[in-house]
C-alpha positions in Angstrom: 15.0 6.3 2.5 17.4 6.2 5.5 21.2 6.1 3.8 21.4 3.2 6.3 18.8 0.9 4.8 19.6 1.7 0.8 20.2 -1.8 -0.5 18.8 -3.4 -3.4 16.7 -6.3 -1.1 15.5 -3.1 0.7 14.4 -1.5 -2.0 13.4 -4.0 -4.9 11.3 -6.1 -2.1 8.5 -3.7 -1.7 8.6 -2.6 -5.6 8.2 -6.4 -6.3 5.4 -6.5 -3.8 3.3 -3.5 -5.7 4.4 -4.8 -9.0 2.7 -8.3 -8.0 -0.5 -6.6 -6.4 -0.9 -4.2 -9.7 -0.8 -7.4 -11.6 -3.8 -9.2 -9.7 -5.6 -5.8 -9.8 -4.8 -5.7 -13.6 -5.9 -9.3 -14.3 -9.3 -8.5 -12.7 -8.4 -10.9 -9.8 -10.0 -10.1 -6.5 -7.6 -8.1 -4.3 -9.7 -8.3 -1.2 -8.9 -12.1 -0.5 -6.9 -10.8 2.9 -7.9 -7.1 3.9 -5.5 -6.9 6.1 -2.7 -7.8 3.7 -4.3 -5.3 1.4 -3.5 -2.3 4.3 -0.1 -3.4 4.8 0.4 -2.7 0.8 -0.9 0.9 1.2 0.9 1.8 3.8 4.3 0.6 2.3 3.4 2.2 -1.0 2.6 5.8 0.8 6.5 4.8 3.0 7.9 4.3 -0.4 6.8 7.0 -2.0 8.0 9.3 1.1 11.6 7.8 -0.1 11.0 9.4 -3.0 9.6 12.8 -2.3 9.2 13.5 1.5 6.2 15.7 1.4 3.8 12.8 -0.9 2.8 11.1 2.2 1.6 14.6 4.1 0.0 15.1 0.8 -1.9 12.1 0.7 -3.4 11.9 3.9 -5.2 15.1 2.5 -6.5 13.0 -0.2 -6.5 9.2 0.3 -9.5 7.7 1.3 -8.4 4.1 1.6 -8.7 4.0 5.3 -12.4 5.1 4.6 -13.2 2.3 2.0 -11.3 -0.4 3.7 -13.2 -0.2 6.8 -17.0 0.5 4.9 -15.9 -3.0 3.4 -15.1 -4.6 7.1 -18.4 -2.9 8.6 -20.5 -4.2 5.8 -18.7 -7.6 5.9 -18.5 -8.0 9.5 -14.9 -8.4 9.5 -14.4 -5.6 12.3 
């Protein structure tokens, strides 16, 4: 993380965001009630975890296939 933005609100918002979204995902409550909102998670969980180690993100993109199984779920929804 940018020594510019290391603050506590910058950093304990997002971890509160992904601790809230592991808890509906651990409750067995549907995650996919906003797709979109869904994205914006990933993303700032791979930007996080760049703060962390700068090479994770690189690595994921070899690996992740959210992208892939978020839009199979809008093409077979309609949702595109």
């Amino acid at each position: 993380m940018p020594k510019k933005d290391r603050q506590r609100k910058n950093v304990s918002a997002p971890l509160n965001t992904f601790r809230t979204f592991r808890n509906r995902v651990f409750h067995n409550e549907s995650i996919c009630w906003n797709l979109n909102r869904v994205e914006e998670i990933h993303k700032e969980m791979i930007v996080v975890m760049g703060w962390m180690n700068k090479d994770v993100p690189e690595w994921l993109r070899l690996t992740d296939r959210f992208e892939t199984v978020s839009n199979n779920i809008r093409d077979r929804l309609g949702w595109k």
